[in-house]
Backbone as a chain_set.jsonl record, in Angstrom:
{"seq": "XXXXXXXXXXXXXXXXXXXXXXXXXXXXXXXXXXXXXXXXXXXXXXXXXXXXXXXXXXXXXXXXXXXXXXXXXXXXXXXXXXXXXXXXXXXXXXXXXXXXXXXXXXXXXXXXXXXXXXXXXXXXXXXXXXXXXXXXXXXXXXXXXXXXXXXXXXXXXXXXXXXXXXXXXXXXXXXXXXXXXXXXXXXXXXXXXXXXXXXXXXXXXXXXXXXXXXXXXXXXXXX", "coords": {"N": [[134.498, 45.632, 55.469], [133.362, 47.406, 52.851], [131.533, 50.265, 52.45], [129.347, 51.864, 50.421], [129.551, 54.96, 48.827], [126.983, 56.228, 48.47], [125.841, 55.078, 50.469], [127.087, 55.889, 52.478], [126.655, 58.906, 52.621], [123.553, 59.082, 52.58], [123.763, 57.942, 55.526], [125.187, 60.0, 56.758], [123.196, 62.97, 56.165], [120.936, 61.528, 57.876], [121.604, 62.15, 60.072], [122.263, 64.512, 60.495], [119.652, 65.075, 60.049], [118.585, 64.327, 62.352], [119.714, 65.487, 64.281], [118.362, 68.067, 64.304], [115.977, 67.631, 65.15], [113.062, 69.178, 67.143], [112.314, 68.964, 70.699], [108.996, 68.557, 71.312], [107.666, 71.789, 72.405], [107.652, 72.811, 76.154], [106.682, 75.291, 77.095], [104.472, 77.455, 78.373], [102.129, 80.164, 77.973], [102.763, 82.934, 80.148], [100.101, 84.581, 82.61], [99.036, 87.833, 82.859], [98.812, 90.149, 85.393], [96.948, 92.684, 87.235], [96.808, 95.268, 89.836], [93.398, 96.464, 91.553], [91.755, 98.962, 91.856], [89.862, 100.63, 94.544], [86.574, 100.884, 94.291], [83.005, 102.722, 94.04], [81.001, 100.236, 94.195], [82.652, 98.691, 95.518], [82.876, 98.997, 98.195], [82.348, 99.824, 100.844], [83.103, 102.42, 102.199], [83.985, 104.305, 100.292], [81.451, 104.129, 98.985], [79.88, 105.667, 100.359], [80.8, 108.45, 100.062], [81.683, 111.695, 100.19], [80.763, 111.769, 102.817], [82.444, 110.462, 104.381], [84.497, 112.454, 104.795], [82.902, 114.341, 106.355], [83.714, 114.206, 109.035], [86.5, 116.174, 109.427], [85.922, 118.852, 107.937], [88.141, 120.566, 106.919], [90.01, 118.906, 105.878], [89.129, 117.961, 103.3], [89.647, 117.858, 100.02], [92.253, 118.958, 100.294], [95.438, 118.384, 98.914], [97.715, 115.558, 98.337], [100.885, 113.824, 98.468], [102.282, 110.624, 97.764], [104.48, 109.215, 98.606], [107.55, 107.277, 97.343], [106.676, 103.479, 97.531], [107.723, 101.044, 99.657], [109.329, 98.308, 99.295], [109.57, 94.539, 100.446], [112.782, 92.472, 99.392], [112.157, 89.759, 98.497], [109.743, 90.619, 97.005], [110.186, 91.962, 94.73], [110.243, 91.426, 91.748], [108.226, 90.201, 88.961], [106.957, 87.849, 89.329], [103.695, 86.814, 90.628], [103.159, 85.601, 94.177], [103.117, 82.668, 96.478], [102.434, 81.965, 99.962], [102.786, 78.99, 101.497], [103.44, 78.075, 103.634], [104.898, 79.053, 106.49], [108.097, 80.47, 106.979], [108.28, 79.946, 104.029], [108.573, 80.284, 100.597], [106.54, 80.61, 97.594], [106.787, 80.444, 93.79], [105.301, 81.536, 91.193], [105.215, 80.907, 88.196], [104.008, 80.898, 85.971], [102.011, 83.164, 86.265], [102.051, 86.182, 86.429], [102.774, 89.94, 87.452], [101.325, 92.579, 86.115], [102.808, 94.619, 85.589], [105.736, 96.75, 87.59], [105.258, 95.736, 90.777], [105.808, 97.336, 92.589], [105.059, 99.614, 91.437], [102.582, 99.149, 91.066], [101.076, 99.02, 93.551], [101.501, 101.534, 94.279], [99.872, 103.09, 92.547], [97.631, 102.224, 93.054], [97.121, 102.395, 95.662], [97.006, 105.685, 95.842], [95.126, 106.235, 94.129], [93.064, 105.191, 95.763], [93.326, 106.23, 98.127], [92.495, 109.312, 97.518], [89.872, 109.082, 96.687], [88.426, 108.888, 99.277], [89.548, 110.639, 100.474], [87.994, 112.594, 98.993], [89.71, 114.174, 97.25], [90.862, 115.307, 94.228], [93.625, 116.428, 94.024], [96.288, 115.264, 93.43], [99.543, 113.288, 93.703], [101.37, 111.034, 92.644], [104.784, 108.742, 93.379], [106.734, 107.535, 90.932], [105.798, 110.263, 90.08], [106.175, 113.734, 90.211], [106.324, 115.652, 92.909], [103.586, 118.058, 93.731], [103.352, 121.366, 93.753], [102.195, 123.157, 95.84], [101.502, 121.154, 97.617], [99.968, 119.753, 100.913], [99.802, 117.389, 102.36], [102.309, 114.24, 103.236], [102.471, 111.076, 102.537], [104.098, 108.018, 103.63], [104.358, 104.561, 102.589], [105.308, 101.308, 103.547], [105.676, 97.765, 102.51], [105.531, 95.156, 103.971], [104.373, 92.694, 104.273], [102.733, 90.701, 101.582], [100.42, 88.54, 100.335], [99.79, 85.372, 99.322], [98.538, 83.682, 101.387], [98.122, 80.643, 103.751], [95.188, 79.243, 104.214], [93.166, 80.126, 102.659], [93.514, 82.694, 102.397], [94.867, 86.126, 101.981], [97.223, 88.08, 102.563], [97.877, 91.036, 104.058], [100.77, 93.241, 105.087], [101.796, 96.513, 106.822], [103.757, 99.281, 107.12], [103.302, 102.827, 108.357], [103.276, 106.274, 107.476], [102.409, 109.358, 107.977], [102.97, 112.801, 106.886], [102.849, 116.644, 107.634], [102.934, 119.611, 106.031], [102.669, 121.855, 107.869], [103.193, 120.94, 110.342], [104.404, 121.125, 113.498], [106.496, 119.996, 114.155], [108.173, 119.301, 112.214], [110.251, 117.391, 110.089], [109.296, 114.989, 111.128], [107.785, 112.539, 111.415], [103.415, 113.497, 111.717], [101.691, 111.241, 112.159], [102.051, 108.244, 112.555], [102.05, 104.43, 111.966], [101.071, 100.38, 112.226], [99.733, 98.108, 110.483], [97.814, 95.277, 109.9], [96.401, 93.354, 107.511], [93.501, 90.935, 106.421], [92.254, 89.187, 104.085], [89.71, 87.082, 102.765], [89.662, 85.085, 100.3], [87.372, 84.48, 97.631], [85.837, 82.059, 96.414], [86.661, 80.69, 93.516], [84.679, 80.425, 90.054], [85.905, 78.912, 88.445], [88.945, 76.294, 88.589], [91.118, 77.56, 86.993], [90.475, 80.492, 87.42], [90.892, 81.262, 89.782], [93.851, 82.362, 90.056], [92.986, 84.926, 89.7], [90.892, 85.596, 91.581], [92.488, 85.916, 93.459], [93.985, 87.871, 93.263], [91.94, 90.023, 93.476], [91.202, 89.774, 96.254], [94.079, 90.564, 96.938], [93.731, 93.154, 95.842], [91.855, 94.091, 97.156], [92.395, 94.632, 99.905], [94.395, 96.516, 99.803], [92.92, 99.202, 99.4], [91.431, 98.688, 102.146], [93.875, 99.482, 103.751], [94.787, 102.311, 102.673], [92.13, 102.836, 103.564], [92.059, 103.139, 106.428], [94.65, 104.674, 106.511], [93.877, 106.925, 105.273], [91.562, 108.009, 107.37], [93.292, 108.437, 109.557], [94.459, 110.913, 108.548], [91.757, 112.489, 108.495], [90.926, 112.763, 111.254], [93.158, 114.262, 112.443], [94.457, 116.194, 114.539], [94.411, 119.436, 113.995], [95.198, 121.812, 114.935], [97.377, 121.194, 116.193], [99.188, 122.13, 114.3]], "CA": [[133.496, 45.797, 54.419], [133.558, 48.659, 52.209], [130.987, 51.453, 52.321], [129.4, 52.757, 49.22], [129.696, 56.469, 48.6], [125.602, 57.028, 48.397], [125.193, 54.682, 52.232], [127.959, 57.215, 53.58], [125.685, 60.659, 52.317], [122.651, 58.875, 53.579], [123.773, 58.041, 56.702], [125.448, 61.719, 56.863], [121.605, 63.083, 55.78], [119.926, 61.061, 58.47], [122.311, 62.125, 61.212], [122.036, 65.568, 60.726], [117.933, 65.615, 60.591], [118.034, 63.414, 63.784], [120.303, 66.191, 64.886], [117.802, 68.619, 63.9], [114.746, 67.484, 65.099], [113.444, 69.418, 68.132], [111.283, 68.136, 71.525], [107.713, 69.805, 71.856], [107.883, 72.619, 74.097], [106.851, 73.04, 77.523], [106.181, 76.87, 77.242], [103.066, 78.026, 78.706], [102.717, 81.925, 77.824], [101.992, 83.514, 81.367], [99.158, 85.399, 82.492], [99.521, 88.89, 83.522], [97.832, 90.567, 85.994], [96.398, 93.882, 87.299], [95.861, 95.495, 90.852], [92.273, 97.347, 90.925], [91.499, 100.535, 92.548], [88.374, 100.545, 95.055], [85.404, 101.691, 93.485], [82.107, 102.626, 94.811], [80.513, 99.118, 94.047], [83.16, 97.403, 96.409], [84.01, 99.497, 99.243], [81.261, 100.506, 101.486], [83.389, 104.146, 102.597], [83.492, 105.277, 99.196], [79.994, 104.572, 98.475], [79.669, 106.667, 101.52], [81.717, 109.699, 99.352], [81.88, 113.002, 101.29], [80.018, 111.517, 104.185], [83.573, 109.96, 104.779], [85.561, 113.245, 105.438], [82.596, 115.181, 107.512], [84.477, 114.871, 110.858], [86.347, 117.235, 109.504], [85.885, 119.379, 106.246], [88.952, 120.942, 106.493], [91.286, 117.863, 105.045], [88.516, 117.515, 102.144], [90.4, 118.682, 98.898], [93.762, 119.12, 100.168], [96.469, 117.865, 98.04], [98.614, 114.74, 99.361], [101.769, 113.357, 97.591], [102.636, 109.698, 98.353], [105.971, 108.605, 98.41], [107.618, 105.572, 96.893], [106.451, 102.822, 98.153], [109.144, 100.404, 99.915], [108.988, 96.546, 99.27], [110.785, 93.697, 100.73], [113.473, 91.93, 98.2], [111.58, 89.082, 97.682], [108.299, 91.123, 96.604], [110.744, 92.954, 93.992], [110.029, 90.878, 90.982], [107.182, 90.426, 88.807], [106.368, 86.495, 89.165], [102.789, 86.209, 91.512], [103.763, 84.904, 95.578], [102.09, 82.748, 98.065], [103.25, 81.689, 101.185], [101.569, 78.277, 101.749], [103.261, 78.021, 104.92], [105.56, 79.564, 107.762], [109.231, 80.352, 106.176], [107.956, 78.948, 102.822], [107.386, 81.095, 100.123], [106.675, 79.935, 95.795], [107.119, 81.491, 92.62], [104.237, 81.571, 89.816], [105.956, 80.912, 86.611], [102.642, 81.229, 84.914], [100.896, 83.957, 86.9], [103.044, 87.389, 86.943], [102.667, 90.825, 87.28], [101.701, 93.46, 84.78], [103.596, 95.91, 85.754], [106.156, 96.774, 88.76], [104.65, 95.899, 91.781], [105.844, 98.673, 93.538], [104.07, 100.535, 90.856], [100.881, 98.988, 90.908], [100.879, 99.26, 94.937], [101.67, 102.851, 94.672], [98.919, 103.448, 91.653], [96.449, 102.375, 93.726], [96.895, 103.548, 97.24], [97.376, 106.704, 95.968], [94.004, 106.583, 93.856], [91.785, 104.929, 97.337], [93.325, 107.78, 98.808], [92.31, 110.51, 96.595], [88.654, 109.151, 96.655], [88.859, 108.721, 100.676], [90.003, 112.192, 101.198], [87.689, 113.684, 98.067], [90.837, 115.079, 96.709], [91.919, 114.982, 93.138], [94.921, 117.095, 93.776], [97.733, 114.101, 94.636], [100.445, 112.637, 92.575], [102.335, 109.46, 93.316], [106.349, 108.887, 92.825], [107.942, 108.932, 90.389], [106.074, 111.6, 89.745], [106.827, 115.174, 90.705], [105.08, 116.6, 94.074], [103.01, 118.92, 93.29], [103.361, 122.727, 94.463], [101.567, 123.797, 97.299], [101.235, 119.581, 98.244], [99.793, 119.984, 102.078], [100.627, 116.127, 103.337], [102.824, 113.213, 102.62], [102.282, 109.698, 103.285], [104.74, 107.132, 103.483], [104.176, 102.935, 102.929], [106.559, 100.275, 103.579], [105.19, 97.001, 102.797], [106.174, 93.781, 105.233], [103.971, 91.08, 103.513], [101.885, 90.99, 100.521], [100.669, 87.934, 99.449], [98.339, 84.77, 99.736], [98.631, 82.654, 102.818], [97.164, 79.488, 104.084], [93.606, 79.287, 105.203], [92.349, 81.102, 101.164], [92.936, 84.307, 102.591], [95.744, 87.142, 101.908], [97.759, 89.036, 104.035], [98.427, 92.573, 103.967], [101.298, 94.209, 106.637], [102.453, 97.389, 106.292], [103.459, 100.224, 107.868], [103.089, 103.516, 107.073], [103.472, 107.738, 108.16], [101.793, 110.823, 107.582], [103.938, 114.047, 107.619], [102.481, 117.669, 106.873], [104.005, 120.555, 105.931], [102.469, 122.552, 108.486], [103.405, 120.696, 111.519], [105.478, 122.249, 114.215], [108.859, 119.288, 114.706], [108.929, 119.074, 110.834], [110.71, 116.095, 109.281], [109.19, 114.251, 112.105], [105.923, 112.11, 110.929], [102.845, 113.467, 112.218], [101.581, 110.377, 112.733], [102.543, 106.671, 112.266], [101.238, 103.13, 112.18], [101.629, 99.337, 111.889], [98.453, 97.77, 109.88], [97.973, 93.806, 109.452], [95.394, 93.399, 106.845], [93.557, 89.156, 106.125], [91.134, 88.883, 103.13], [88.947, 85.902, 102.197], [89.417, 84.91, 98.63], [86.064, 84.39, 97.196], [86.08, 80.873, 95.832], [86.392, 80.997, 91.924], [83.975, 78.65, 89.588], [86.936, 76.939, 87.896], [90.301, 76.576, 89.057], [91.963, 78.526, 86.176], [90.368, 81.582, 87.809], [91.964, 81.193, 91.269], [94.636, 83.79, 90.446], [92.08, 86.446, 89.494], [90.511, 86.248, 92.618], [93.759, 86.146, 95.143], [94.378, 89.456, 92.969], [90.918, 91.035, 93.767], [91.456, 89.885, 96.971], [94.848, 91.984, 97.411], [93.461, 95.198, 95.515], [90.443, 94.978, 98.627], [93.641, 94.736, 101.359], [94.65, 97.822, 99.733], [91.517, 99.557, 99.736], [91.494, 98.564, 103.427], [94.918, 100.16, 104.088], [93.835, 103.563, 102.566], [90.757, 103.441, 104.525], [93.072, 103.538, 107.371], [95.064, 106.269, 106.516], [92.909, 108.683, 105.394], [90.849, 108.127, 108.403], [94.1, 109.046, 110.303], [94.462, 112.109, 107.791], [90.723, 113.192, 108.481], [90.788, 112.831, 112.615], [94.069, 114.494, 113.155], [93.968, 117.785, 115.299], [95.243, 120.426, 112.765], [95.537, 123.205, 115.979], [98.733, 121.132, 116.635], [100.099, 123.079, 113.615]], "C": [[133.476, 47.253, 53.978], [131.98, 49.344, 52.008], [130.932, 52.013, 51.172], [129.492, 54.443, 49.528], [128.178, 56.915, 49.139], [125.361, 56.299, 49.698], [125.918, 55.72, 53.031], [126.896, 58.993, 53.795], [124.425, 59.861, 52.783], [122.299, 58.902, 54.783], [124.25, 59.439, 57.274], [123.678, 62.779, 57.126], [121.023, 62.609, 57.236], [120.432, 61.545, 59.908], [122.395, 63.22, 61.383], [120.433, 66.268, 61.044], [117.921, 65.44, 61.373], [118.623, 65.012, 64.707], [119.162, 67.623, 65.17], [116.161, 68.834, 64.675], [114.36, 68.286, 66.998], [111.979, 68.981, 69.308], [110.134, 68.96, 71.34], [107.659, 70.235, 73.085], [107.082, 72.8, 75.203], [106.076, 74.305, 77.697], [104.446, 77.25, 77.436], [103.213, 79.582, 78.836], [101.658, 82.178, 79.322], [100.674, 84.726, 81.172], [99.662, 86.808, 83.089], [98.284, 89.663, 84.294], [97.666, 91.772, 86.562], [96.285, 94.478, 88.809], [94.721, 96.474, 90.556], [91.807, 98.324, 92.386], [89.978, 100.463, 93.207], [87.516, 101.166, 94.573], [83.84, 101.629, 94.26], [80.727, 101.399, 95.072], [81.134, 98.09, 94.945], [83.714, 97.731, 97.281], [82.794, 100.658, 99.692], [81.583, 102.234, 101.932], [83.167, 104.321, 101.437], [82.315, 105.054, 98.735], [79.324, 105.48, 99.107], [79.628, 108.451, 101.153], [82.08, 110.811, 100.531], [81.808, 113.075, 102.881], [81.648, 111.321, 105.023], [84.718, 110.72, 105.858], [84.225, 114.48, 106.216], [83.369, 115.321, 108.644], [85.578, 115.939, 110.67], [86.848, 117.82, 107.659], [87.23, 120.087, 105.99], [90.296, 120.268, 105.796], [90.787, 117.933, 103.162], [89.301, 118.731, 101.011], [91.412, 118.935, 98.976], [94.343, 118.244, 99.063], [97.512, 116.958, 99.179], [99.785, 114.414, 98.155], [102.039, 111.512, 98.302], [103.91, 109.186, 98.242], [106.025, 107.315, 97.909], [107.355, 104.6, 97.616], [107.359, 101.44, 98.601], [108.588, 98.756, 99.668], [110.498, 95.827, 99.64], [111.826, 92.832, 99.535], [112.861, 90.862, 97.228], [110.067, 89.308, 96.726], [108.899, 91.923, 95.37], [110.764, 92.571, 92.458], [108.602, 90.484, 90.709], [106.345, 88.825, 88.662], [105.299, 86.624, 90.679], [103.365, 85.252, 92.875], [103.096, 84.157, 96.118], [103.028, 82.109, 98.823], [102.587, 80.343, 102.202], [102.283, 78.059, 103.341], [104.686, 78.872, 105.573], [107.046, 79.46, 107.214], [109.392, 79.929, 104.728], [107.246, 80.092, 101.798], [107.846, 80.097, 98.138], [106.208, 81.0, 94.854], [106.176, 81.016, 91.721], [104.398, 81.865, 89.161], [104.938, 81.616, 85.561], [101.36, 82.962, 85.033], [101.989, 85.434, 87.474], [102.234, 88.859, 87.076], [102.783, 91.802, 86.278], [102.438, 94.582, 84.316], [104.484, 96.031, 87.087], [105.501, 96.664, 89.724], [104.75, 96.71, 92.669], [104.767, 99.693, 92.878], [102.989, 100.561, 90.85], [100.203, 99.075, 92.52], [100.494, 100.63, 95.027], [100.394, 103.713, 93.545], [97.567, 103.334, 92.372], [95.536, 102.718, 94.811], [96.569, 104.832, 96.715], [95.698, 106.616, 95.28], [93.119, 106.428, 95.162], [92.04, 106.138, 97.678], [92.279, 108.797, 99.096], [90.507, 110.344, 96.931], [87.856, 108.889, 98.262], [88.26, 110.152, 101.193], [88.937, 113.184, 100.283], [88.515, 114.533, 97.302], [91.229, 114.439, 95.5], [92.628, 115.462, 93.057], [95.659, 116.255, 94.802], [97.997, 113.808, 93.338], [101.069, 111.221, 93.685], [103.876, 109.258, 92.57], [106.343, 107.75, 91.804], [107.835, 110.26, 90.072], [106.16, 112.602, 90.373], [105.55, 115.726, 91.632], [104.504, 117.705, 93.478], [103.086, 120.103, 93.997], [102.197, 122.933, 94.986], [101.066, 122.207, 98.287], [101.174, 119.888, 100.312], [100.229, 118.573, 102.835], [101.517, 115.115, 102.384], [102.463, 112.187, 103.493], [103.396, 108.684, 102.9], [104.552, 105.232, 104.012], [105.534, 102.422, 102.878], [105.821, 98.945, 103.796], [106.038, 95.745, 103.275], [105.735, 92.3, 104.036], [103.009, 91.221, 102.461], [101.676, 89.682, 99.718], [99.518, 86.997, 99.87], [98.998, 83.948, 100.653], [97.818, 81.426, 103.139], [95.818, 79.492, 104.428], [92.668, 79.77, 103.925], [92.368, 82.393, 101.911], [94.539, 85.088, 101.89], [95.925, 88.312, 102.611], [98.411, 90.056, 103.408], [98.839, 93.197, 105.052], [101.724, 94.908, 106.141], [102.7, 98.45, 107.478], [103.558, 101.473, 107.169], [103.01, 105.115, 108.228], [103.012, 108.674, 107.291], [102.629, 111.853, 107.75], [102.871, 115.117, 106.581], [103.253, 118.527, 106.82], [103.815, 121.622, 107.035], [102.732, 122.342, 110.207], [104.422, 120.752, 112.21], [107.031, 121.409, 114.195], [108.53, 119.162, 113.135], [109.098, 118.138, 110.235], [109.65, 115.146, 109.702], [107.388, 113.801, 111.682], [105.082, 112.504, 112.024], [102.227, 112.446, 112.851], [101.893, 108.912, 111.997], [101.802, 105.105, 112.33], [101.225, 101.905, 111.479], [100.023, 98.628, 111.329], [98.706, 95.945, 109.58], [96.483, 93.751, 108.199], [94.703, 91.877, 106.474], [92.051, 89.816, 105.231], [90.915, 87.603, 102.728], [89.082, 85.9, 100.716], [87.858, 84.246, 98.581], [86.575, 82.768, 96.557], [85.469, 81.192, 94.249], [85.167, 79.436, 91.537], [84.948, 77.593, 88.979], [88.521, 77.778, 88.214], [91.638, 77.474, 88.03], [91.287, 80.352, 86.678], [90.338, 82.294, 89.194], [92.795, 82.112, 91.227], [94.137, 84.927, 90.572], [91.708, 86.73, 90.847], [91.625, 86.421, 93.965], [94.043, 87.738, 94.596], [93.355, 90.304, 93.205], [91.309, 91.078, 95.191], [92.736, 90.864, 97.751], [94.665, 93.327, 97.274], [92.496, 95.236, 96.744], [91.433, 95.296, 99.23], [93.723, 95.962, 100.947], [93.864, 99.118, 99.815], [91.497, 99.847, 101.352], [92.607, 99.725, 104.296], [94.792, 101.859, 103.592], [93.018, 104.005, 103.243], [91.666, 104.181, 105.923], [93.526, 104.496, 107.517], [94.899, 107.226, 106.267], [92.178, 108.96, 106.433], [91.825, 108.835, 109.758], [94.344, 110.388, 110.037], [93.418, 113.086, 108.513], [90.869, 113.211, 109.993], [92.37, 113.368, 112.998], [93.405, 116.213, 113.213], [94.668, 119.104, 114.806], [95.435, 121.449, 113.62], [96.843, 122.35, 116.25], [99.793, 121.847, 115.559], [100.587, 124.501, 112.935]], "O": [[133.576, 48.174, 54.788], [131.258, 48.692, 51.254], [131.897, 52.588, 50.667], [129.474, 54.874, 50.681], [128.053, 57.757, 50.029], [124.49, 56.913, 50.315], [125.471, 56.296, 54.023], [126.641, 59.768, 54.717], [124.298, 60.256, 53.942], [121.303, 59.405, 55.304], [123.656, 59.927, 58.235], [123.252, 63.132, 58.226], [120.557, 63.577, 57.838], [119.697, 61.34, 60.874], [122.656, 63.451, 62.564], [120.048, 67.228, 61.712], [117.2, 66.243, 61.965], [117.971, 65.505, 65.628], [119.207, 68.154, 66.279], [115.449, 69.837, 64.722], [115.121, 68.058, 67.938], [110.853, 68.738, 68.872], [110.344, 70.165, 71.202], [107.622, 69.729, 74.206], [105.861, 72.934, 75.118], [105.019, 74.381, 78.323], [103.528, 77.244, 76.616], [104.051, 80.18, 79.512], [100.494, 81.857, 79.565], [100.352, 85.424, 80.211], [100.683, 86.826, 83.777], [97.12, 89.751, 83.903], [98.759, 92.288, 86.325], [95.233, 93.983, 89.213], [94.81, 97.239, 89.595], [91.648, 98.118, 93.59], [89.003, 100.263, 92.482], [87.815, 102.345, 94.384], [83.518, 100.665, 94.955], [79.775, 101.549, 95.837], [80.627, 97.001, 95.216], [84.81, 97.259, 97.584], [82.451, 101.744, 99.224], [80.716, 103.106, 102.006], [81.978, 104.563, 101.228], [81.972, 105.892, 97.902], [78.348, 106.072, 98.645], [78.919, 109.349, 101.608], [82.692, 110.598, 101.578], [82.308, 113.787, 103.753], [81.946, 111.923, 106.055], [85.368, 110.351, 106.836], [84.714, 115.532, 106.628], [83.656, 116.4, 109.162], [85.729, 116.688, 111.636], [87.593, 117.452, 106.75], [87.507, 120.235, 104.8], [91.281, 120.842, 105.333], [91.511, 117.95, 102.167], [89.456, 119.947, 101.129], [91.968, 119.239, 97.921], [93.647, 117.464, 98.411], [97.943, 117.304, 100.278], [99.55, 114.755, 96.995], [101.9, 111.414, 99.521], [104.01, 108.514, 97.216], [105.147, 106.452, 97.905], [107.892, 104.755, 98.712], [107.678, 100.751, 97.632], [107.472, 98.307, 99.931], [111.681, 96.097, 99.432], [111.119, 92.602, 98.553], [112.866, 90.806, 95.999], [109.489, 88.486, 96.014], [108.055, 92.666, 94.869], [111.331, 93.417, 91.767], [107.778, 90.371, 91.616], [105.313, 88.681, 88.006], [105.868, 86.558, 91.769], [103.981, 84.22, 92.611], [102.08, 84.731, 96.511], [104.159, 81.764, 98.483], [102.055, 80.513, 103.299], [101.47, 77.869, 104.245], [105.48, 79.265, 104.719], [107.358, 78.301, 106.94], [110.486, 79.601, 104.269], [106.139, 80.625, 101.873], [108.78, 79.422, 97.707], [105.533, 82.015, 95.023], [106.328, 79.822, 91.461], [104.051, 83.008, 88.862], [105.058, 82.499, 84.712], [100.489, 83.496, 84.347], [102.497, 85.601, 88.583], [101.038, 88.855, 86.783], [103.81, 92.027, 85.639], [102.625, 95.194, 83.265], [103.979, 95.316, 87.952], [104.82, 97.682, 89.84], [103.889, 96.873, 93.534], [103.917, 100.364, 93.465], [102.276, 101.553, 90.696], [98.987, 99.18, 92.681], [99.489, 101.016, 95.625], [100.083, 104.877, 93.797], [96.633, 104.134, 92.304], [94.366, 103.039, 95.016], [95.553, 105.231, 97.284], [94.889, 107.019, 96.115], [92.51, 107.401, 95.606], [91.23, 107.062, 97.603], [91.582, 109.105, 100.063], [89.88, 111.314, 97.356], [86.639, 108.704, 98.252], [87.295, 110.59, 101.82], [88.87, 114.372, 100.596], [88.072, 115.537, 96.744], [91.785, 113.341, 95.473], [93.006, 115.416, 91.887], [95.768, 116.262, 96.029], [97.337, 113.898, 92.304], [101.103, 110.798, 94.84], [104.085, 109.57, 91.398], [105.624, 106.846, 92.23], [108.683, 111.127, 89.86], [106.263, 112.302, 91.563], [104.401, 116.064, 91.347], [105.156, 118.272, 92.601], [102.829, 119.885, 95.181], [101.172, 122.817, 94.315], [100.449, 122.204, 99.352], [102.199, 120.175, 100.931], [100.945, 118.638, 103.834], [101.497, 115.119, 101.153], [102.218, 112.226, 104.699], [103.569, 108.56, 101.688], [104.582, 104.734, 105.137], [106.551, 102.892, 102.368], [105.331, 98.729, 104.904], [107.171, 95.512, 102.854], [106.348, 91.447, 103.395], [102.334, 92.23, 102.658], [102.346, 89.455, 98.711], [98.54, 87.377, 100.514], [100.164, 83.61, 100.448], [96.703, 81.37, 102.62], [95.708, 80.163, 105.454], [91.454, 79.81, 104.124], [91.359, 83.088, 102.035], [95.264, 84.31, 101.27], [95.185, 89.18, 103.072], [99.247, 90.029, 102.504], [98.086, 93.672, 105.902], [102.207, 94.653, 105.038], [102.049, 98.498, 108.522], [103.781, 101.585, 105.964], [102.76, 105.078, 109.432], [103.209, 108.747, 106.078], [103.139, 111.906, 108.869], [102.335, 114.872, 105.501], [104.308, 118.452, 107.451], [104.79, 122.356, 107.201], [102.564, 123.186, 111.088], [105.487, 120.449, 111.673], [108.179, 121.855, 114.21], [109.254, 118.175, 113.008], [108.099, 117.744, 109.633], [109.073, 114.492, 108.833], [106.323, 114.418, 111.666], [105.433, 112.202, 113.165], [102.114, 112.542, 114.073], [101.897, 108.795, 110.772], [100.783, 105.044, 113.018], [101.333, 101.969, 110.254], [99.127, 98.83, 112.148], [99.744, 95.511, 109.081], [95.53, 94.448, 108.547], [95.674, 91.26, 106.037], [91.168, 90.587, 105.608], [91.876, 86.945, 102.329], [88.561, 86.778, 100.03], [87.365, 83.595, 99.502], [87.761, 82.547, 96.312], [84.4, 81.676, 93.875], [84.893, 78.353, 92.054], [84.992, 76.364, 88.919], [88.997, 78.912, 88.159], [92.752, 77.853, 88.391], [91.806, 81.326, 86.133], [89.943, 83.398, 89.569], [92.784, 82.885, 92.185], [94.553, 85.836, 91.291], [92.015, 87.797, 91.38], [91.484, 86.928, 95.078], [94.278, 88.662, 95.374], [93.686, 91.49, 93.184], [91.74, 92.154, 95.606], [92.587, 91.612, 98.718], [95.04, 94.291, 97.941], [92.325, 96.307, 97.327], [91.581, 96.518, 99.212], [93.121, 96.759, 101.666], [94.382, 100.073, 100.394], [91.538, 100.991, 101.805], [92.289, 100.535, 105.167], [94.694, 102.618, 104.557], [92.914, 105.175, 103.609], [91.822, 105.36, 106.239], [93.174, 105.309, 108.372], [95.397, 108.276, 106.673], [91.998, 110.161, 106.634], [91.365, 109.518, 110.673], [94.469, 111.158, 110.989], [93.766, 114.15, 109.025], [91.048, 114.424, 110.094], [92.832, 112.792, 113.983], [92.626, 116.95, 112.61], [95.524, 119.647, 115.503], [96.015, 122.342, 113.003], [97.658, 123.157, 116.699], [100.965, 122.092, 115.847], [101.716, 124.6, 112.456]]}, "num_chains": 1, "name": "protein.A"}
């Protein structure tokens, strides 16, 4: 049977729209998210302020530098982690980071710090130590993330070195930190990530407390 001319360009026509036509997409635009710096509304030492570094006044105002802060491979990307169980970790397509997480680790230790120690003379890497910088601190984080039970786990470890202390290279002092925070239960389940992320900026908070408290109680006649 012979084929008119105008059923051939029709069917041509209909076979290229079909070709054409495309599925509705899956794309959900992610959220991005923030760590937040302890402030004196959520972090009983710094509401404390000065009181903090009495034991001894001579740390208050120094200058610290913090070094880069080390992360494990899988923490090196900016997609949100948890770890619902034991060898088991998942990726949050929807729920990322707003910025390097090394960066936003190292943005915010370094501020707790600063308000810890009373010192606004500190920088954090990349940027440039600052001249006459009296300590360094060095993190290396282990785990960082949310865990079973609604809480989040913070391990790290981490070293103090000064410039004034007698072996040198050699960290003044050192230390292994586990950190577990309670997530607050959100009112609706689209605001579940927010709070696993308040929940890690407290851990960090926590971990600061720590090491400035090691900062402020060390015996400065050893140098």
């Amino acid at each position: 049977m012979k084929i008119s001319p105008k059923v051939s360009t029709l069917f041509l026509v209909l076979m290229l729209l079909s070709s054409c036509i495309v599925p509705p997409s899956t794309y959900v635009k992610p959220t991005f998210h923030l760590l937040n710096e302890s402030t004196p509304e959520n972090n009983e030492s710094v509401r404390q302020g000065t009181v903090f570094v009495e034991s001894n006044q001579t740390i208050e105002g120094q200058s610290f530098y913090l070094r880069q802060i080390e992360l494990p491979y899988y923490l090196q990307e900016n997609r949100i982690i948890t770890r619902p169980e034991k060898g088991k970790i998942e990726f949050r397509e929807n729920d990322r980071w707003g910025e390097p997480l090394v960066e936003g680790i190292g943005r915010v230790t370094g501020f707790n710090l600063s308000e810890f120690l009373n010192s606004p003379f500190y920088s954090v890497y990349p940027h440039r130590q600052k001249i006459g910088t009296q300590w360094e601190v060095g993190v290396t984080i282990l785990r960082f993330e949310k865990v079973s039970g609604g809480r989040v786990l913070l391990e790290a470890s981490w070293e103090i070195f000064h410039t004034g202390y007698k072996n040198g290279n050699y960290p003044f002092k050192n230390s292994n930190t586990k950190i577990e925070v309670d997530i607050e239960s959100p009112s609706s389940g689209n605001e579940l990530v927010s709070y696993e992320v308040d929940a890690l900026s407290h851990s960090l908070g926590k971990l600061a407390e720590r090491i400035a408290r090691a900062m402020i109680n060390s015996d400065l006649s050893e140098f």
